[in-house]
KEMINU-403179 format. One record per residue (C-alpha): residue in three letters; chain; x, y, z. Coordinates in Angstrom, 2 decimals, padded with zeros to 5 digits. Example, Ala and Ser with C-alpha at 12.3 -4.5 7.8 and 13.67 -1.06 7.14 Angstrom:
BEGIN
NODE Ala A 012.30 -004.50 007.80;
NODE Ser A 013.67 -001.06 007.14;
//
This chain:
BEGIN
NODE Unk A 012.49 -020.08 023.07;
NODE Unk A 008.48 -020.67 023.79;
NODE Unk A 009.29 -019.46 027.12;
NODE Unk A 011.47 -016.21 026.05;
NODE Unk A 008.19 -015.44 024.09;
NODE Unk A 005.76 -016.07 026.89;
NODE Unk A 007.93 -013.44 029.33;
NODE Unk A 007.63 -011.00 026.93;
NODE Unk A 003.99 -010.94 026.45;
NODE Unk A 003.69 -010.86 030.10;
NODE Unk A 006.07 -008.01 030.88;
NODE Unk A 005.86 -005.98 028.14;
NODE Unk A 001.99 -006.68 026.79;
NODE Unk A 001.06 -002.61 026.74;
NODE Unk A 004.71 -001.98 025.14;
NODE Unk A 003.61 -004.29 022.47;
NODE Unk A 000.07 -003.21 021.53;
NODE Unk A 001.49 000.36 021.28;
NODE Unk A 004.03 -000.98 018.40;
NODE Unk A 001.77 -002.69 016.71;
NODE Unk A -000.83 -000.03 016.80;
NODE Unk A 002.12 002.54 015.20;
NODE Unk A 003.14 000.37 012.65;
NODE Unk A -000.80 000.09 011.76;
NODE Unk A -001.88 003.47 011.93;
NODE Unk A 001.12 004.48 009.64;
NODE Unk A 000.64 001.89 006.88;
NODE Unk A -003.46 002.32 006.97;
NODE Unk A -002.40 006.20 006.54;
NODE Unk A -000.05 006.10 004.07;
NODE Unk A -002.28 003.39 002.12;
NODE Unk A -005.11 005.78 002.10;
NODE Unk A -003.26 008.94 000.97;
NODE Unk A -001.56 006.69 -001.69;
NODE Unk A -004.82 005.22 -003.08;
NODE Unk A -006.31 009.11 -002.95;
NODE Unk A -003.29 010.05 -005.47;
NODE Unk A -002.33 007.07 -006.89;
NODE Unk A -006.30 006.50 -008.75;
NODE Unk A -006.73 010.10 -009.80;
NODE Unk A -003.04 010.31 -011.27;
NODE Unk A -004.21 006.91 -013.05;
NODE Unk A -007.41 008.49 -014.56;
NODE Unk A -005.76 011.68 -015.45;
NODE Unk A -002.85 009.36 -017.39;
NODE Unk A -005.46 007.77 -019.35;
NODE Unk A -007.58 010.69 -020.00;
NODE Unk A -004.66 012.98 -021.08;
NODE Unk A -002.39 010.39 -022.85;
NODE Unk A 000.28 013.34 -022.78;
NODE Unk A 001.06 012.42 -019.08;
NODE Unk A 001.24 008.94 -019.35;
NODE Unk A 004.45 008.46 -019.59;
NODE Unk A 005.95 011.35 -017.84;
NODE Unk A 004.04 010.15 -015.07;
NODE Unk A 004.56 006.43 -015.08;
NODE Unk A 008.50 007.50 -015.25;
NODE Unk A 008.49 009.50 -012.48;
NODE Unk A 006.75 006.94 -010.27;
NODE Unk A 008.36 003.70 -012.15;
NODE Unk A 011.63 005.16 -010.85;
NODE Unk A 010.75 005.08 -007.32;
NODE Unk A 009.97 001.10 -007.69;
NODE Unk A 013.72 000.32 -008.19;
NODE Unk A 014.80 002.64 -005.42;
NODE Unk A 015.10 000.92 -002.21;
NODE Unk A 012.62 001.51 000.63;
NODE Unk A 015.16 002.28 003.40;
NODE Unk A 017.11 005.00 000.75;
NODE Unk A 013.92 006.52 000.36;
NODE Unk A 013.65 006.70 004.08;
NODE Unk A 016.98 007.93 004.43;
NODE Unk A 016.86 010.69 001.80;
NODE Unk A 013.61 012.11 003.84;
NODE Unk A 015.82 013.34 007.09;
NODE Unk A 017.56 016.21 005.21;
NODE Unk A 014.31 017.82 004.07;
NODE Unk A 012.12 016.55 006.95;
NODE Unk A 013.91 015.10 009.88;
NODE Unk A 012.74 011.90 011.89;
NODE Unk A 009.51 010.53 013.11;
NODE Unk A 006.03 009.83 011.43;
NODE Unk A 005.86 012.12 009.05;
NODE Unk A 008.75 011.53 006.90;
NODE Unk A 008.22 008.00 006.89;
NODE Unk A 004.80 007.94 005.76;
NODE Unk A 005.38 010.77 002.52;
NODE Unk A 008.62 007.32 001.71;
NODE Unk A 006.04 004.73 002.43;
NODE Unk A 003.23 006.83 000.45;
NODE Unk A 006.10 007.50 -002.38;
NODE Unk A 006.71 003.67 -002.50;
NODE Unk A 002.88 002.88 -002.87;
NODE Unk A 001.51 005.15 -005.47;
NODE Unk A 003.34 002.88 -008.25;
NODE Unk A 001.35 -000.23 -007.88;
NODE Unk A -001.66 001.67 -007.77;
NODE Unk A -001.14 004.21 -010.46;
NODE Unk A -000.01 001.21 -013.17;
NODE Unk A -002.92 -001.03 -011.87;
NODE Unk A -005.31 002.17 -012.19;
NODE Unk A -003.92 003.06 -015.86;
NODE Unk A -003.79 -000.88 -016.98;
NODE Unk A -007.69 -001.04 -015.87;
NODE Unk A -008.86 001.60 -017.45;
NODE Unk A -006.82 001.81 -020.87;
NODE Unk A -007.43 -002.21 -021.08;
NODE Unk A -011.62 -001.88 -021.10;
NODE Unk A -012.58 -003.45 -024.50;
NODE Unk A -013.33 -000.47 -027.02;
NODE Unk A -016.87 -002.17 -028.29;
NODE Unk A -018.13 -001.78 -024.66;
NODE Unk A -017.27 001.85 -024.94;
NODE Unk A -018.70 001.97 -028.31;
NODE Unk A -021.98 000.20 -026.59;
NODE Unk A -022.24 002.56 -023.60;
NODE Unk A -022.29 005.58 -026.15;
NODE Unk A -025.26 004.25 -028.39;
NODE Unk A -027.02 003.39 -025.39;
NODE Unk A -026.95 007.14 -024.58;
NODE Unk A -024.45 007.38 -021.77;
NODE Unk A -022.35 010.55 -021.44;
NODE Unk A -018.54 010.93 -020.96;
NODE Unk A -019.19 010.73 -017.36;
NODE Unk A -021.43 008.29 -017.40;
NODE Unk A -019.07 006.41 -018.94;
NODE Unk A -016.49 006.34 -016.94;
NODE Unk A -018.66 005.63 -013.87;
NODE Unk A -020.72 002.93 -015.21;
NODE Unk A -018.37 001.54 -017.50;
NODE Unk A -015.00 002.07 -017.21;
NODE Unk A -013.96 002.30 -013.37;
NODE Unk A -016.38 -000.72 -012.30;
NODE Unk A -014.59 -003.48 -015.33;
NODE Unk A -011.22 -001.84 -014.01;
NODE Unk A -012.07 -002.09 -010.28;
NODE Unk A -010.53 -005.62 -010.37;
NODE Unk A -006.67 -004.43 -011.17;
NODE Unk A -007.29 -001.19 -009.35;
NODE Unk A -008.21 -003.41 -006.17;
NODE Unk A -004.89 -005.93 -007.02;
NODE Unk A -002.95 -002.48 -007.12;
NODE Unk A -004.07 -001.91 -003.85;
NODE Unk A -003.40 -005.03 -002.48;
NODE Unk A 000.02 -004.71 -003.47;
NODE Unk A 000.75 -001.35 -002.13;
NODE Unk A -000.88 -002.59 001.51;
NODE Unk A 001.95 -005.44 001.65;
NODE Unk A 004.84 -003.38 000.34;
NODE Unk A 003.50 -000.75 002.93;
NODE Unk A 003.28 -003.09 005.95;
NODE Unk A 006.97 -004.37 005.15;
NODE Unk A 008.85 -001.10 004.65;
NODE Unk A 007.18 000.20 007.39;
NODE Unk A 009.51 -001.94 009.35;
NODE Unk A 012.02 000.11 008.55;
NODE Unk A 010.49 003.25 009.12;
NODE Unk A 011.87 002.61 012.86;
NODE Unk A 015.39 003.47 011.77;
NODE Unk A 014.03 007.54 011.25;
NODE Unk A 012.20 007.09 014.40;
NODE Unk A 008.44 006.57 013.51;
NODE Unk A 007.92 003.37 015.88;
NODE Unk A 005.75 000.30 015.06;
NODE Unk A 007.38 -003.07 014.69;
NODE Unk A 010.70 -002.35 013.41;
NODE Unk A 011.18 -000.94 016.62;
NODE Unk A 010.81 -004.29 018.59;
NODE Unk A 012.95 -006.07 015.50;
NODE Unk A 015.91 -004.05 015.31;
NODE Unk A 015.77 -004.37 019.13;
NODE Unk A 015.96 -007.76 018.47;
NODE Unk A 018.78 -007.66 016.11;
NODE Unk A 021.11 -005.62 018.19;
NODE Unk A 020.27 -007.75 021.65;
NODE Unk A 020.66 -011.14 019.50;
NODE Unk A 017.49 -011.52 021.00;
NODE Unk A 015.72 -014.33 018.55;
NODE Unk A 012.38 -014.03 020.51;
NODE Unk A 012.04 -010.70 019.46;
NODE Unk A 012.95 -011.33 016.46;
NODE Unk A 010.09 -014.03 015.82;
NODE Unk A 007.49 -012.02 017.82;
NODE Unk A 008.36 -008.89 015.19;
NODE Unk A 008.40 -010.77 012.11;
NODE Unk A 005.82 -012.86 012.25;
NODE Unk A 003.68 -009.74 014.10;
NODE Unk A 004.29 -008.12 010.77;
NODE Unk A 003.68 -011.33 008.08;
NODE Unk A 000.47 -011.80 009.97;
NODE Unk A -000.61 -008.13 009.16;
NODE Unk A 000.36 -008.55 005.63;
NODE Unk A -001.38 -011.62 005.35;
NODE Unk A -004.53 -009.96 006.71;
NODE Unk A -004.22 -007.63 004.30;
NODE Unk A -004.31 -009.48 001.35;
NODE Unk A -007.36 -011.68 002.54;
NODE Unk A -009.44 -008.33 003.36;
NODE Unk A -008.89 -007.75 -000.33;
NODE Unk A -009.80 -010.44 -001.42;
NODE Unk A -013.06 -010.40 000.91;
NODE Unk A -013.58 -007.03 -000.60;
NODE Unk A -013.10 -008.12 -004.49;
NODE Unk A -015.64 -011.13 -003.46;
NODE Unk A -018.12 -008.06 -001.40;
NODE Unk A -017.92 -005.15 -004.38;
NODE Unk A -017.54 -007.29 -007.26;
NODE Unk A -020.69 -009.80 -007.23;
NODE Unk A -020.62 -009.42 -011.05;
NODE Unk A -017.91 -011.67 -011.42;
NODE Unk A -019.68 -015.25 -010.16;
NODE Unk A -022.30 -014.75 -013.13;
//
């Protein structure tokens, strides 16, 4: 099997690198554009408590919906490739965000609020200074979560023709080709693993506050 693993690298290194660049560039993409809704939905949820819980439906429903029937129920409205896979993967990611975003900022202890308003602050001011830096923490765990659910699904992104690893896995599966197998599984667990710990590093980097 070490072997099998060793030929592949060597024959099909560029083939490889091209994969795992796809399957990258799709997640980091849909991440972003998931974060960019998924944070002002959250604010707009706890600022107008009348769309809480239209909202939070709408998404919540999408968490018990499978990631490849997602997928699957893009091709009638947008065909295969890139583009439909990334609005599923986006459409799978907002949830995590949106509840971590709405949990952070509802959950900010009221005397705080009170404090920030005798000290002078505006509304603004108090959402900036106050509000989105004590619920950066969940909003950041939100994220986190999203990245690995991302990096998984996009797996199967390869079945509507959008590349990255899945490509190299299903390969695998239909050759009974366990090298490829290994090489696309554990290509993806390591990028979800890096995920989390840039997080992390990035909860440690933004939020100093927290070691005092």
């Amino acid at each position: 099997m070490y072997h099998l693993i060793i030929d592949y690298f060597q024959m099909n290194s560029g083939r490889f690198l091209t994969m795992l660049t796809d399957h990258f560039r799709i997640s980091l993409c849909s991440l972003l554009a998931a974060v960019l809704i998924g944070v002002p939905a959250g604010f707009c949820c706890v600022r107008f408590h009348v769309l809480q819980k239209p909202v939070s439906t709408a998404f919540g429903i999408l968490r018990i919906i499978p990631s490849l029937a997602i997928l699957l129920l893009m091709l009638p409205v947008l065909g295969t490739g890139a583009v439909p896979a990334a609005i599923a993967l986006i459409l799978l990611a907002i949830p995590p965000i949106l509840e971590n975003t709405i949990a952070g900022l509802r959950d900010v202890p009221p005397f705080l609020l009170e404090t920030a308003g005798g000290m002078g602050m505006t509304g603004r001011q108090v959402w900036m200074r106050v509000r989105f830096p004590l619920a950066l923490p969940l909003i950041l765990t939100g994220m986190k979560t999203a990245a690995v659910e991302i990096i998984a699904s996009a797996t199967l992104a390869a079945r509507i023709g959008a590349g990255g690893m899945g490509d190299l896995i299903f390969t695998g599966i239909g050759l009974f080709r366990t090298d490829l197998l290994l090489i696309g599984g554990i290509s993806v667990a390591l990028m979800s693993f890096s995920a989390g710990i840039f997080f992390h590093l990035l909860e440690k980097i933004i939020l100093k506050y927290k070691r005092f």
